[in-house]
MOPAC internal coordinates of N, CA, C and O (Angstrom, degrees):
PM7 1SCF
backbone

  N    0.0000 0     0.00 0     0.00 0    0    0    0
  C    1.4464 1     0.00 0     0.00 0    1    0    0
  C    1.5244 1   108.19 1     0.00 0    2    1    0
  O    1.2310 1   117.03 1   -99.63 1    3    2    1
  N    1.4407 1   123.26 1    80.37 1    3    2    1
  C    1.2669 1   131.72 1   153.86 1    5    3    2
  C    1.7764 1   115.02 1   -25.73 1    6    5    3
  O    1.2310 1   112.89 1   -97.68 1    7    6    5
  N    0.9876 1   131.04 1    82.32 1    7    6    5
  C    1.8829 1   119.44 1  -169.30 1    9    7    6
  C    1.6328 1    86.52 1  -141.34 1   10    9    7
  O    1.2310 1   128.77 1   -21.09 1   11   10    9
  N    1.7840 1   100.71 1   158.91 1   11   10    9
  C    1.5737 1   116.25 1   163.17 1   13   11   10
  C    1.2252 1   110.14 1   -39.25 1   14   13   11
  O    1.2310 1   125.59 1   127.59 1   15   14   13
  N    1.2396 1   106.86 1   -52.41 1   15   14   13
  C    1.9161 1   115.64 1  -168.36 1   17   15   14
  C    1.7537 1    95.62 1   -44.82 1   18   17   15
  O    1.2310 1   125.42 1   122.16 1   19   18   17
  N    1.1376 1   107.19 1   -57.84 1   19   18   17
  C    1.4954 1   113.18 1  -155.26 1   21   19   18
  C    2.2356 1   102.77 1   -52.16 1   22   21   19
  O    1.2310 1   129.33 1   150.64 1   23   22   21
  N    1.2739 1    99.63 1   -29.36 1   23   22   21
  C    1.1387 1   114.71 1  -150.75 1   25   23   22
  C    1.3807 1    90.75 1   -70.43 1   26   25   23
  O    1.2310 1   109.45 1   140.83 1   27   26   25
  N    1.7094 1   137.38 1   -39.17 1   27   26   25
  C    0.9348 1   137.94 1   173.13 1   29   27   26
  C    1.7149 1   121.76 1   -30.13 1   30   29   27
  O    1.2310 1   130.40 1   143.88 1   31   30   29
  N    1.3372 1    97.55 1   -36.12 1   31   30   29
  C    1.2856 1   106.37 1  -162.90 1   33   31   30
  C    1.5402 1   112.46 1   -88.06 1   34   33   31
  O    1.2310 1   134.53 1   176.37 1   35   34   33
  N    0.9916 1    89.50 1    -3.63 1   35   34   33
  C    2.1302 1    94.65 1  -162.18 1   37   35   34
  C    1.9624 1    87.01 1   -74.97 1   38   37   35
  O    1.2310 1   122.47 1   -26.33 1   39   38   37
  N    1.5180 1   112.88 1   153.67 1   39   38   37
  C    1.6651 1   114.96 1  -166.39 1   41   39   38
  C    1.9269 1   115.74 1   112.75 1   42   41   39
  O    1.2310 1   126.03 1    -7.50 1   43   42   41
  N    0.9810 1   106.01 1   172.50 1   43   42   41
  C    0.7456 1   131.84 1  -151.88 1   45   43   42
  C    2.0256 1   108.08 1  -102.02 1   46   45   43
  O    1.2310 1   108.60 1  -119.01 1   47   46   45
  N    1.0080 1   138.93 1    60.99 1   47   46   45
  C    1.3786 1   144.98 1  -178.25 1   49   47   46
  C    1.6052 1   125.45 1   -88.85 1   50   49   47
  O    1.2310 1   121.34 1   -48.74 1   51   50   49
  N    1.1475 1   115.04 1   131.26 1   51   50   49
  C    1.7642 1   132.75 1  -160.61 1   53   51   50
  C    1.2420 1    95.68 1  -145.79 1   54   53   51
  O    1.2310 1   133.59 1   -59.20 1   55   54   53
  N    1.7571 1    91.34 1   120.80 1   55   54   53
  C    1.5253 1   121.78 1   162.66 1   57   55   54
  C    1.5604 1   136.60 1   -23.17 1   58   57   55
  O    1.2310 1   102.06 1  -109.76 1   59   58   57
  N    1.2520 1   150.40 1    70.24 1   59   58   57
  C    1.4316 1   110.72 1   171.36 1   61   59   58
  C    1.0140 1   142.98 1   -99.48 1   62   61   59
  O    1.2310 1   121.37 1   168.17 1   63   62   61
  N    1.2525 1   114.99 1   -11.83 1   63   62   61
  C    1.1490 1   111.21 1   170.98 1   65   63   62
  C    1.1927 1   110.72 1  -136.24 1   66   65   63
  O    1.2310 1   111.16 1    -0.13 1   67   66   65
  N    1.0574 1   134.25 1   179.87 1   67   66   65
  C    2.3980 1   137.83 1  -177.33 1   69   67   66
  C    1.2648 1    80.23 1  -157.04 1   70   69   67
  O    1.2310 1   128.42 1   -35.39 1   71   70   69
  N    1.9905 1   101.38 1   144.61 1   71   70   69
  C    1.3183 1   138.43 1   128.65 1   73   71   70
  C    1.3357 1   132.98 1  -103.74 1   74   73   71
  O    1.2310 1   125.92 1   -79.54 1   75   74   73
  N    1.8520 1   106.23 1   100.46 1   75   74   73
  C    1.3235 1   113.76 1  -159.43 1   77   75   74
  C    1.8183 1   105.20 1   -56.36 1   78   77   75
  O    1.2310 1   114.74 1    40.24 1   79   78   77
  N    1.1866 1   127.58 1  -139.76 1   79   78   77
  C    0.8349 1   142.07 1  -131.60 1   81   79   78
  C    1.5238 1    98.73 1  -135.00 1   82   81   79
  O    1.2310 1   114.79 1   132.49 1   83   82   81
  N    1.1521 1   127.49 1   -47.51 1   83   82   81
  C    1.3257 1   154.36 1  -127.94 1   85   83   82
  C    1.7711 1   102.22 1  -128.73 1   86   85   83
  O    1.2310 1   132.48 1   164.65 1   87   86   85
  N    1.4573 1    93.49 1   -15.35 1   87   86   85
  C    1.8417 1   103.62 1  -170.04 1   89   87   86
  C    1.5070 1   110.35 1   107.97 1   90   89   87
  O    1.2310 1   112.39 1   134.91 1   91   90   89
  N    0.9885 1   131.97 1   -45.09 1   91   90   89
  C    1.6948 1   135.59 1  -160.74 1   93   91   90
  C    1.9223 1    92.31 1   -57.45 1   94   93   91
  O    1.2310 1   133.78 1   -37.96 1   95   94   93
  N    1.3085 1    90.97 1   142.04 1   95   94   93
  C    1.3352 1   114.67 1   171.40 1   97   95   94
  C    1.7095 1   105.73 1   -97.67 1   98   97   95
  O    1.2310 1   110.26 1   -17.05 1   99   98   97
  N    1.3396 1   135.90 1   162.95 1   99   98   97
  C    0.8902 1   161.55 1  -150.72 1  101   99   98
  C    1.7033 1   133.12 1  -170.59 1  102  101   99
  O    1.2310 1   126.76 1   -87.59 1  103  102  101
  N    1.1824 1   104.61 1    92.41 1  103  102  101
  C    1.6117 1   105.05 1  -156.23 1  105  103  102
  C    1.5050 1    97.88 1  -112.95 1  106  105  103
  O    1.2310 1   118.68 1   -57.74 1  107  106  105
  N    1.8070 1   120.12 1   122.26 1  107  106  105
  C    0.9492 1   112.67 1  -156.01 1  109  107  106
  C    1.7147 1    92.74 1  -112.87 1  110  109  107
  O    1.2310 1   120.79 1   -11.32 1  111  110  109
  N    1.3745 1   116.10 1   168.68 1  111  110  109
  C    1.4038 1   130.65 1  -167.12 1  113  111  110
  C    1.3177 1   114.76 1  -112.67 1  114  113  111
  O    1.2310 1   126.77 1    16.99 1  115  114  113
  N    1.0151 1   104.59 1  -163.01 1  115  114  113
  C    1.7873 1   104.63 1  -166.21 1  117  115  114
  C    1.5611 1    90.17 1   -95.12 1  118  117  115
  O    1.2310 1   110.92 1   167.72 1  119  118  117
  N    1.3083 1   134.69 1   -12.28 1  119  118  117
  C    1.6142 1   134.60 1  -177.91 1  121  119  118
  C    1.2411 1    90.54 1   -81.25 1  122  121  119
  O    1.2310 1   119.22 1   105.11 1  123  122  121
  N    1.7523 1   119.09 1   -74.89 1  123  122  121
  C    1.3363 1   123.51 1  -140.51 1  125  123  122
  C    1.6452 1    99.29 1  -115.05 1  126  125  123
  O    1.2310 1   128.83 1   -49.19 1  127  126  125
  N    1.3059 1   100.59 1   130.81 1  127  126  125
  C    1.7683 1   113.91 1  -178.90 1  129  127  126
  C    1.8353 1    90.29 1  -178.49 1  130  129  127
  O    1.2310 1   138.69 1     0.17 1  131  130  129
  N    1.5495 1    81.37 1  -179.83 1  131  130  129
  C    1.5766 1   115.94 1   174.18 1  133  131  130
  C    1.8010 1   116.85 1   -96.41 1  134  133  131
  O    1.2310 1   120.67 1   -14.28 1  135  134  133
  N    1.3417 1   116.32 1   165.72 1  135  134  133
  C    1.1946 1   105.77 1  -178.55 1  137  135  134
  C    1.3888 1    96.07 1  -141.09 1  138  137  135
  O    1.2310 1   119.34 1    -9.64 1  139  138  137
  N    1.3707 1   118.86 1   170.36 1  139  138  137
  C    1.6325 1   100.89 1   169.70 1  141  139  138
  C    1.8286 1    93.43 1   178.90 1  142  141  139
  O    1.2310 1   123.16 1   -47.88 1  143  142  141
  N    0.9847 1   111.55 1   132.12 1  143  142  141
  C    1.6528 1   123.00 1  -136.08 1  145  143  142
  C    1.7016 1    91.35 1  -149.26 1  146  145  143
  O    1.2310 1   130.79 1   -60.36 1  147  146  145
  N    1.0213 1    96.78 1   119.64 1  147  146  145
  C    1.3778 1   102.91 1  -170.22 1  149  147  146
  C    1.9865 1    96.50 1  -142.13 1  150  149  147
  O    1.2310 1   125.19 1   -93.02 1  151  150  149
  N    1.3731 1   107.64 1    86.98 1  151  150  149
  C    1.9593 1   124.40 1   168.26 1  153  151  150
  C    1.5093 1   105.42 1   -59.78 1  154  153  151
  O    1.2310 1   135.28 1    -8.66 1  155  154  153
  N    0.9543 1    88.05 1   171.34 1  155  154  153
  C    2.0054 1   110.51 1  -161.92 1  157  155  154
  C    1.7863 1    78.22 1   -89.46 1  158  157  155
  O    1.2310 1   108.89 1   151.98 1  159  158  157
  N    0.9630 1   138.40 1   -28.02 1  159  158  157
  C    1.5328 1   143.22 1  -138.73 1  161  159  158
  C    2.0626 1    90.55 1   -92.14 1  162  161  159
  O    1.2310 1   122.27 1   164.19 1  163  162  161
  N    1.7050 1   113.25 1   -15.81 1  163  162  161
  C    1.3982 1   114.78 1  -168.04 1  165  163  162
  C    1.5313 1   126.98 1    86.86 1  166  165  163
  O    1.2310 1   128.31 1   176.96 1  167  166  165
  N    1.9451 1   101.60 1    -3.04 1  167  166  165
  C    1.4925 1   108.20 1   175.48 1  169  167  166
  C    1.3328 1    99.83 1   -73.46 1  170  169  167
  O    1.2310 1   116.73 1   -27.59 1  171  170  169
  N    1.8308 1   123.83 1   152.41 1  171  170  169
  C    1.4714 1   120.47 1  -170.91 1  173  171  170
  C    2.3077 1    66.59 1  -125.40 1  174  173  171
  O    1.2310 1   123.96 1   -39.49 1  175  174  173
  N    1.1556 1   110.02 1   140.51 1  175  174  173
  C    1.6615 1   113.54 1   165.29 1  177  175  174
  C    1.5954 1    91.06 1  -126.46 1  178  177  175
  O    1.2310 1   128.75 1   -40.91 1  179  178  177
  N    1.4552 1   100.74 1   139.09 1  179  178  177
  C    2.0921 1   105.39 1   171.74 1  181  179  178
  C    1.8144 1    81.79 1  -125.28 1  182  181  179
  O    1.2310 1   125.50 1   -52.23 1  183  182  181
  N    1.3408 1   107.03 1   127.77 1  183  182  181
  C    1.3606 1   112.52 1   171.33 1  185  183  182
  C    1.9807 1    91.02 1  -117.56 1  186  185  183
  O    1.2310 1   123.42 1   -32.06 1  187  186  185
  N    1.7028 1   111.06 1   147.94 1  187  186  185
  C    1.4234 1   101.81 1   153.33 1  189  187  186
  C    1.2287 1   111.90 1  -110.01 1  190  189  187
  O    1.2310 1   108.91 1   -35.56 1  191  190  189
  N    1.3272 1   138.37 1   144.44 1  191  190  189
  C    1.6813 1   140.73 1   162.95 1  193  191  190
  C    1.2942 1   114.78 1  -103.54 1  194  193  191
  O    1.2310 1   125.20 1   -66.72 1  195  194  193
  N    1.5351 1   107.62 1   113.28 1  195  194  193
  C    1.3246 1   111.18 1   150.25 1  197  195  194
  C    0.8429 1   155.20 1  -117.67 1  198  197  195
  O    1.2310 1    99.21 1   -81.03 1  199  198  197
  N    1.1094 1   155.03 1    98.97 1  199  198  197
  C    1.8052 1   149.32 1  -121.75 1  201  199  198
  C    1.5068 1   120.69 1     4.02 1  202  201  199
  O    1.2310 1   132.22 1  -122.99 1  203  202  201
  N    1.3415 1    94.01 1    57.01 1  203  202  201
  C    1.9290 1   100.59 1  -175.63 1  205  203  202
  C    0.9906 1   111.13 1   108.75 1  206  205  203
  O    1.2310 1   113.75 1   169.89 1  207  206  205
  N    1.2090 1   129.43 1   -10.11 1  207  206  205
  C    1.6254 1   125.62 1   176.54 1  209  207  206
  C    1.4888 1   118.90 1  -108.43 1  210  209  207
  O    1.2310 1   120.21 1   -56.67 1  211  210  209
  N    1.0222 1   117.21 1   123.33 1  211  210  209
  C    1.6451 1   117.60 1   175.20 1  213  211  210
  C    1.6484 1   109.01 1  -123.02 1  214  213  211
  O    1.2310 1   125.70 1   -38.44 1  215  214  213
  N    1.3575 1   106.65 1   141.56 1  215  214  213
  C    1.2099 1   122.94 1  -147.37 1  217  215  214
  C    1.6327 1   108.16 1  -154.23 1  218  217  215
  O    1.2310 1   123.05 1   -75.65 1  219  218  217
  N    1.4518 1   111.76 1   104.35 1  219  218  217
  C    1.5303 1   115.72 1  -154.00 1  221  219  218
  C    1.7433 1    96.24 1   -88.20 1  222  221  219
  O    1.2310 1   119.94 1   -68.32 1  223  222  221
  N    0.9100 1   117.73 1   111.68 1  223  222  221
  C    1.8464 1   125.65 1   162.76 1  225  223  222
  C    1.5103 1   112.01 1   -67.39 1  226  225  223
  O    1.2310 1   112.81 1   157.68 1  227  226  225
  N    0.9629 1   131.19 1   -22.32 1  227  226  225
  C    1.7922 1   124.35 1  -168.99 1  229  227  226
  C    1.4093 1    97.07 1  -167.75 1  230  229  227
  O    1.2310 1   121.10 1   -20.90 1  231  230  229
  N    1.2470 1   115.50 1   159.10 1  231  230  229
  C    1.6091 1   113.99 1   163.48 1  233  231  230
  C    1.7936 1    84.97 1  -161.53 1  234  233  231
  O    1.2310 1   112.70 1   -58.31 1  235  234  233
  N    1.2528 1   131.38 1   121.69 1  235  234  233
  C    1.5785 1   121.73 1  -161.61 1  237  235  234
  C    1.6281 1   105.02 1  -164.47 1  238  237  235
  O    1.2310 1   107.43 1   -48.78 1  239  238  237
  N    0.9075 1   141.05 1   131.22 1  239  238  237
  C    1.2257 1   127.67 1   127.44 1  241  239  238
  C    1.4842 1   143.16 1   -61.54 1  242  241  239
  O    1.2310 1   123.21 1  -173.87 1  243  242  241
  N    1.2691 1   111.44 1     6.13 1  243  242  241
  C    1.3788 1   112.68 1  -171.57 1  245  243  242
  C    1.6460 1   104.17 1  -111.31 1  246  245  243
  O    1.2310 1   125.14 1   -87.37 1  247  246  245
  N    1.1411 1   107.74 1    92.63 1  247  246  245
  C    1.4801 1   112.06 1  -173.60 1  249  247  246
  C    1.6316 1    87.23 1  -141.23 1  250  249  247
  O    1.2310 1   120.70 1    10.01 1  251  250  249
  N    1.4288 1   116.26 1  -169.99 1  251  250  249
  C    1.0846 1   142.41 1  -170.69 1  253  251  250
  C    1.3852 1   110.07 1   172.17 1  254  253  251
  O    1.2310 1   126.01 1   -20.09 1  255  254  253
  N    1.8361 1   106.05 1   159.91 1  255  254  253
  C    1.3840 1   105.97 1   148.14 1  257  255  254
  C    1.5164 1   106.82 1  -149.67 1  258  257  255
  O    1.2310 1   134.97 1   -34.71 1  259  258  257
  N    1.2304 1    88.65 1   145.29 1  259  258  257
  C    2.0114 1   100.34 1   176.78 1  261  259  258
  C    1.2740 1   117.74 1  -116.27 1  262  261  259
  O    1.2310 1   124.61 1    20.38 1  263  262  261
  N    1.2705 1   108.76 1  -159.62 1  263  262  261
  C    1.4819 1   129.81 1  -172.37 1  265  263  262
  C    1.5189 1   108.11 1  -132.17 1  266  265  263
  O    1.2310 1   116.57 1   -64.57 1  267  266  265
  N    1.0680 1   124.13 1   115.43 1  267  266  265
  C    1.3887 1   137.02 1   178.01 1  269  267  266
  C    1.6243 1   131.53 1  -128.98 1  270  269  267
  O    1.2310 1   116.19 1   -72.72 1  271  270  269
  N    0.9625 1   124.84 1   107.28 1  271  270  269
  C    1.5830 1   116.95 1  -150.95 1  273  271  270
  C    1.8514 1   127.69 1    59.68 1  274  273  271
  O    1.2310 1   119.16 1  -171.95 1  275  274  273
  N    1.1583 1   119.22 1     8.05 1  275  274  273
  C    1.5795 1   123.51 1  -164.34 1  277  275  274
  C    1.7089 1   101.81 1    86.86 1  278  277  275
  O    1.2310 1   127.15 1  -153.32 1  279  278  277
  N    1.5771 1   103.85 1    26.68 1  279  278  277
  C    2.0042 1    87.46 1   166.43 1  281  279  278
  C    1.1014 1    92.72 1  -142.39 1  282  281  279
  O    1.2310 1   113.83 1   -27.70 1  283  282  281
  N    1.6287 1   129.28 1   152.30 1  283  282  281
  C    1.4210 1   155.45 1   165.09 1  285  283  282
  C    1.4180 1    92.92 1   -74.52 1  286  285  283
  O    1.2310 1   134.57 1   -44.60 1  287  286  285
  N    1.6120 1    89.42 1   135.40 1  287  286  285
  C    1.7814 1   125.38 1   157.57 1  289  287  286
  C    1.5071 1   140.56 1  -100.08 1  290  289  287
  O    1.2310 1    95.83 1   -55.34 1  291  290  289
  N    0.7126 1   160.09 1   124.66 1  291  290  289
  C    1.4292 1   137.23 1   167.04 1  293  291  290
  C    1.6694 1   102.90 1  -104.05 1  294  293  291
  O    1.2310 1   113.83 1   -35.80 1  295  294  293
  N    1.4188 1   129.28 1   144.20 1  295  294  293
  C    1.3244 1   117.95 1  -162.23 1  297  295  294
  C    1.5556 1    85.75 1  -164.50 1  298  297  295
  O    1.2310 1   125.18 1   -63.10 1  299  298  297
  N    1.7188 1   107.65 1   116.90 1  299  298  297
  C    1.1669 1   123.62 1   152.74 1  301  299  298
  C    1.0002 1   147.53 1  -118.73 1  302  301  299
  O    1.2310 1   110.85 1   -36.32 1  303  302  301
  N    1.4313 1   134.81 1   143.68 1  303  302  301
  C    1.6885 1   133.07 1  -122.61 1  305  303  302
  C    1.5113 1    85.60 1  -102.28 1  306  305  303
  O    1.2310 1   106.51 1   131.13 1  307  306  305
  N    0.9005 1   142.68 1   -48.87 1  307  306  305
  C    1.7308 1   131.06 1  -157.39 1  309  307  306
  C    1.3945 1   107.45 1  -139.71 1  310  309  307
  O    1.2310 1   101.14 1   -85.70 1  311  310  309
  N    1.3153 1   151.93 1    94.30 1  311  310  309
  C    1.8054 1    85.25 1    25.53 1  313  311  310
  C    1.8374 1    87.99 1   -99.93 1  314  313  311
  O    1.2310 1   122.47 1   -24.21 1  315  314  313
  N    1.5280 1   112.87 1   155.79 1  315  314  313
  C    0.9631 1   133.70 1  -159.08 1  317  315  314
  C    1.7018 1   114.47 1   -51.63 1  318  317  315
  O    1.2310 1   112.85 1   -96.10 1  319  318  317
  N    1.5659 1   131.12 1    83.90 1  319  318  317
  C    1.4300 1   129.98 1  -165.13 1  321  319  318
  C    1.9144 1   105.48 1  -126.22 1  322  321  319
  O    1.2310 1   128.83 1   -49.40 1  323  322  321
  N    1.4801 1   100.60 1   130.60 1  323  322  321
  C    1.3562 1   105.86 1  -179.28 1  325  323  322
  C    1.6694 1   114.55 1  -111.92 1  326  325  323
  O    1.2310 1   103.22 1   -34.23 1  327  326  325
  N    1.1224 1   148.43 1   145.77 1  327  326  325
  C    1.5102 1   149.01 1   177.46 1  329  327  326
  C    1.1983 1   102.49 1  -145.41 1  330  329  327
  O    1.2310 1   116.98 1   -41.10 1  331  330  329
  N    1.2040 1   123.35 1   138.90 1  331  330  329
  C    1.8064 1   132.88 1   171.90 1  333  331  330
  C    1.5449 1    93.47 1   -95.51 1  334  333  331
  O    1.2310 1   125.48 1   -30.74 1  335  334  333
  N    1.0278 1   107.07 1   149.26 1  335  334  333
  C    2.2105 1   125.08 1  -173.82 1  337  335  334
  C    1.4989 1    90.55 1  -107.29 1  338  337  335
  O    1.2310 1   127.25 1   -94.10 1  339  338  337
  N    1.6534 1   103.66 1    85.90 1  339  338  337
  C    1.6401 1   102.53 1   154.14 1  341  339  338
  C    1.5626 1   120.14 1   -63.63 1  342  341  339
  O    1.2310 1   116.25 1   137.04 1  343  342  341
  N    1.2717 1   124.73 1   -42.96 1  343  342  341
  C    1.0719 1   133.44 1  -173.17 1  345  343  342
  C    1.7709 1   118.06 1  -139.30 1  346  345  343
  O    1.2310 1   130.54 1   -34.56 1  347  346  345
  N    1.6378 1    97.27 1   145.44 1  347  346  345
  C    2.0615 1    74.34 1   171.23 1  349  347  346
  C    2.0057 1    78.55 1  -175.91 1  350  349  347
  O    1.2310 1   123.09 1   -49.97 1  351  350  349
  N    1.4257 1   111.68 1   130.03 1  351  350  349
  C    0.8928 1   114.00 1   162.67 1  353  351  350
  C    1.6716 1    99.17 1  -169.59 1  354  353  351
  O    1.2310 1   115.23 1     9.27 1  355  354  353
  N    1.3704 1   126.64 1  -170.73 1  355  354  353
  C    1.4389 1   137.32 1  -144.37 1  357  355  354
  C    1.8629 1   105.66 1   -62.79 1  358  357  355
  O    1.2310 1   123.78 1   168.58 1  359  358  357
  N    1.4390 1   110.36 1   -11.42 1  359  358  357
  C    1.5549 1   118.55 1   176.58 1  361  359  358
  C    1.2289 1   128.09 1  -128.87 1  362  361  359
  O    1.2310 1   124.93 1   155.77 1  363  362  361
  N    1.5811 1   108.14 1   -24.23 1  363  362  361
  C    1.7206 1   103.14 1  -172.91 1  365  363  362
  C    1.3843 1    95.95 1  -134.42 1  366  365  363
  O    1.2310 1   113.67 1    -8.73 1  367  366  365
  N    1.2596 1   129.59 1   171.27 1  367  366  365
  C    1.8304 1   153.72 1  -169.09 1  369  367  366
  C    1.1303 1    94.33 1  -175.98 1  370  369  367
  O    1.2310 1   134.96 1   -59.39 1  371  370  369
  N    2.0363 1    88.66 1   120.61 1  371  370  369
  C    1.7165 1   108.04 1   176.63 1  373  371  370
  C    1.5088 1    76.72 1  -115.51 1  374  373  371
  O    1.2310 1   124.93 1   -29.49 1  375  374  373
  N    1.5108 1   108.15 1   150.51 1  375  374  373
  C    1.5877 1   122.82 1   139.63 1  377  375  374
  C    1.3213 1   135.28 1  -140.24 1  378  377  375
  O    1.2310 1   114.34 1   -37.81 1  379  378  377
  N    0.9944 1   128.32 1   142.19 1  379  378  377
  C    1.5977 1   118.52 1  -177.84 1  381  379  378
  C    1.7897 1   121.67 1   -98.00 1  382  381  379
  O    1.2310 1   118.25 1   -83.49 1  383  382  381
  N    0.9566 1   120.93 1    96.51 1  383  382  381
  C    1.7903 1   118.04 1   165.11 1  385  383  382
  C    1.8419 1   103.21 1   -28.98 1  386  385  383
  O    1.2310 1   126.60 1   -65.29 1  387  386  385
  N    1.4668 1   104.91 1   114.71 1  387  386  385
  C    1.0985 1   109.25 1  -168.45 1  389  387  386
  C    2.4332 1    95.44 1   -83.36 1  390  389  387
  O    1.2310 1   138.85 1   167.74 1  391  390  389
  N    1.1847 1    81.06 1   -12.26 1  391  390  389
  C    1.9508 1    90.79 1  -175.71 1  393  391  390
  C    1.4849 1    90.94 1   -88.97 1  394  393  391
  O    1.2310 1   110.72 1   125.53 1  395  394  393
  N    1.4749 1   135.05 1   -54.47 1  395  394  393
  C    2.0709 1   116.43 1  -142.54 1  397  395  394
  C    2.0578 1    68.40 1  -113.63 1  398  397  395
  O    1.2310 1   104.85 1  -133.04 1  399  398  397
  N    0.9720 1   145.61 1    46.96 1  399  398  397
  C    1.6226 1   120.21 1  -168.38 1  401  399  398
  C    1.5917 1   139.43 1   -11.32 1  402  401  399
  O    1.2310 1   134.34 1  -155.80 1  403  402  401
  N    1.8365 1    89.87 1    24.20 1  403  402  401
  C    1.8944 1    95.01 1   159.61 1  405  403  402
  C    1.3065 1   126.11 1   -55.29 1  406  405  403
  O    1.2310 1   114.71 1   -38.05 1  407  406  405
  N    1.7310 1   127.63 1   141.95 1  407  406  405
  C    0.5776 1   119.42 1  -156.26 1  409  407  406
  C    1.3641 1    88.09 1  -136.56 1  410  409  407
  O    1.2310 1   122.07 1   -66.35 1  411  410  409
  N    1.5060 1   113.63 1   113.65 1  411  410  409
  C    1.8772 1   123.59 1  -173.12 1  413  411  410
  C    1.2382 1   100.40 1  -125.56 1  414  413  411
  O    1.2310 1   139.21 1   -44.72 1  415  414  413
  N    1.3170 1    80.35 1   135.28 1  415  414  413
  C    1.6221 1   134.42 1   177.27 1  417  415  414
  C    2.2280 1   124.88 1   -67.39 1  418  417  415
  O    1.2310 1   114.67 1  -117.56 1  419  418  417
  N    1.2876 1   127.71 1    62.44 1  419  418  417
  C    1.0269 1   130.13 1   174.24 1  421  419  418
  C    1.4113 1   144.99 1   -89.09 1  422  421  419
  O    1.2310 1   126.20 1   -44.05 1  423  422  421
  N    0.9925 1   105.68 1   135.95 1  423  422  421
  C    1.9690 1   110.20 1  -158.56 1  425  423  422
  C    1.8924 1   101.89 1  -114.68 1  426  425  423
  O    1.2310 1   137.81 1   -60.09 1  427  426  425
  N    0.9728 1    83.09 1   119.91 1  427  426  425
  C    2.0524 1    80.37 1   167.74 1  429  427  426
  C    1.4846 1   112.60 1   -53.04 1  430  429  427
  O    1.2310 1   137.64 1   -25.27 1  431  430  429
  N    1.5508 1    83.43 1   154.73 1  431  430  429
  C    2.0289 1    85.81 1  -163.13 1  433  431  430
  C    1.2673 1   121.19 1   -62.08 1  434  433  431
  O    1.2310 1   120.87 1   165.44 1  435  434  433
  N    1.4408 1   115.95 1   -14.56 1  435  434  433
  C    1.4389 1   111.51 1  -173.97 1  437  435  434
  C    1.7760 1    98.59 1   -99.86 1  438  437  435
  O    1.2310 1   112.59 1   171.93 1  439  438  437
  N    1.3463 1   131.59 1    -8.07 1  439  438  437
  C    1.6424 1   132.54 1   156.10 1  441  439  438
  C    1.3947 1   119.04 1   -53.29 1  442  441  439
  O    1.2310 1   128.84 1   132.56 1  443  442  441
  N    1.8861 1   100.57 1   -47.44 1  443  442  441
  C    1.4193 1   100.56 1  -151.50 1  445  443  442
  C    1.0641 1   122.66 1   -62.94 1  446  445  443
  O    1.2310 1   112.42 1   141.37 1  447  446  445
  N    1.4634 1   131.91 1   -38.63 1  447  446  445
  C    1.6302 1   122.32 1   173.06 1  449  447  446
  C    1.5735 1   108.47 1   -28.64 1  450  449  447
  O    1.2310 1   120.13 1   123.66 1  451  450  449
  N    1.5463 1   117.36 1   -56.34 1  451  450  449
  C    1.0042 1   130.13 1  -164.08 1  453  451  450
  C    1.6232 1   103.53 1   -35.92 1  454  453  451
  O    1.2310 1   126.54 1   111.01 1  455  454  453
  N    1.3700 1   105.03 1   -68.99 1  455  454  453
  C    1.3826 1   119.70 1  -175.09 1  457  455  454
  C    1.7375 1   118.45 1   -58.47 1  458  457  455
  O    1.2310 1   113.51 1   153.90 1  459  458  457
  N    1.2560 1   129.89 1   -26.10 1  459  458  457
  C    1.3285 1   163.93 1  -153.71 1  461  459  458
  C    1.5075 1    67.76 1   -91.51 1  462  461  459
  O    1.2310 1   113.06 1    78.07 1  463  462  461
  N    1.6274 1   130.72 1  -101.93 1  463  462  461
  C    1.2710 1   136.59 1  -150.85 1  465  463  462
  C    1.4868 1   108.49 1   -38.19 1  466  465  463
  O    1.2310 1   119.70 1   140.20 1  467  466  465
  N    1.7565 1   118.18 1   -39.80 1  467  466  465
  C    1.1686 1   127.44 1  -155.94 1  469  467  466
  C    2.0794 1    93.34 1   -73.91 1  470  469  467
  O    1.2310 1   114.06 1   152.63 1  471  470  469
  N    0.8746 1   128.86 1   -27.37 1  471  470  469
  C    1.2369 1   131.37 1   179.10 1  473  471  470
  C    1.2579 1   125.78 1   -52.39 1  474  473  471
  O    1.2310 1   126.91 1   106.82 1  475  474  473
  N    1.5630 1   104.31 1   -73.18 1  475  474  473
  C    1.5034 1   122.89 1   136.22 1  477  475  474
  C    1.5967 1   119.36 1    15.61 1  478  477  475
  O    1.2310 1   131.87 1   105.58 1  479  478  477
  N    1.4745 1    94.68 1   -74.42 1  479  478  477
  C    1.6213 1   107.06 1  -169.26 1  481  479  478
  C    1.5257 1   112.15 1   -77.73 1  482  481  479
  O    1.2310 1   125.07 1   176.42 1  483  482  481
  N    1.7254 1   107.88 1    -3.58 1  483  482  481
  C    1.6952 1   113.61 1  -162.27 1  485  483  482
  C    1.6684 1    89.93 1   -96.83 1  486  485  483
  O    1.2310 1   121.74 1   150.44 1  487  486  485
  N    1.4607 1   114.28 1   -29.56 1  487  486  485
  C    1.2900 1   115.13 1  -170.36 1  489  487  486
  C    1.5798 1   114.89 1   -69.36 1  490  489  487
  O    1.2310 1   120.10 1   180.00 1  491  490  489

């Protein structure tokens, strides 16, 4: 579904923070986070980084997102990953793992330091 909505998403977005499942918060650093890269071209890439290691989870074009009951999805076919779109506009992307129900916290790449620093001060 080519739509405005979708267009939001195209850029460059990094993790900062997760709410596991269980309650625990999770405040990620400038080493260790998520990545998730979504080109005008329809490639969606999820890389994770962790203290030097990067490690690509998906690299696909076959993603989508819909509308289901009055809530946004993002849903990708191989290997098989679902997230509900709490939030998504010109600075932040919430999503929820519809499988572990974490709920992570993403800032566009040129925000995220911002948010990265803001951690810092929580610790």
């Amino acid at each position: 579904m080519e739509t405005l909505a979708e267009q939001l998403f195209f850029g460059i977005w990094r993790s900062y923070k997760t709410f596991k499942r269980l309650g625990n918060i999770c405040l990620d650093t400038e080493t260790s986070f998520q990545e998730f890269t979504f080109s005008t071209d329809r490639m969606l890439t999820i890389k994770f980084y962790e203290k030097g290691s990067i490690r690509t989870i998906v690299a696909t074009d076959q993603w989508v997102i819909s509308l289901q009951k009055g809530r946004h999805f993002l849903a990708i076919v191989a290997p098989k990953m679902n997230f509900e779109v709490i939030t998504v506009n010109h600075t932040v992307l919430v999503l929820v793992d519809t499988i572990s129900s974490e709920k992570t916290f993403f800032a566009r790449n040129h925000h995220w330091v911002e948010y990265i620093k803001s951690n810092k001060s929580i610790v």
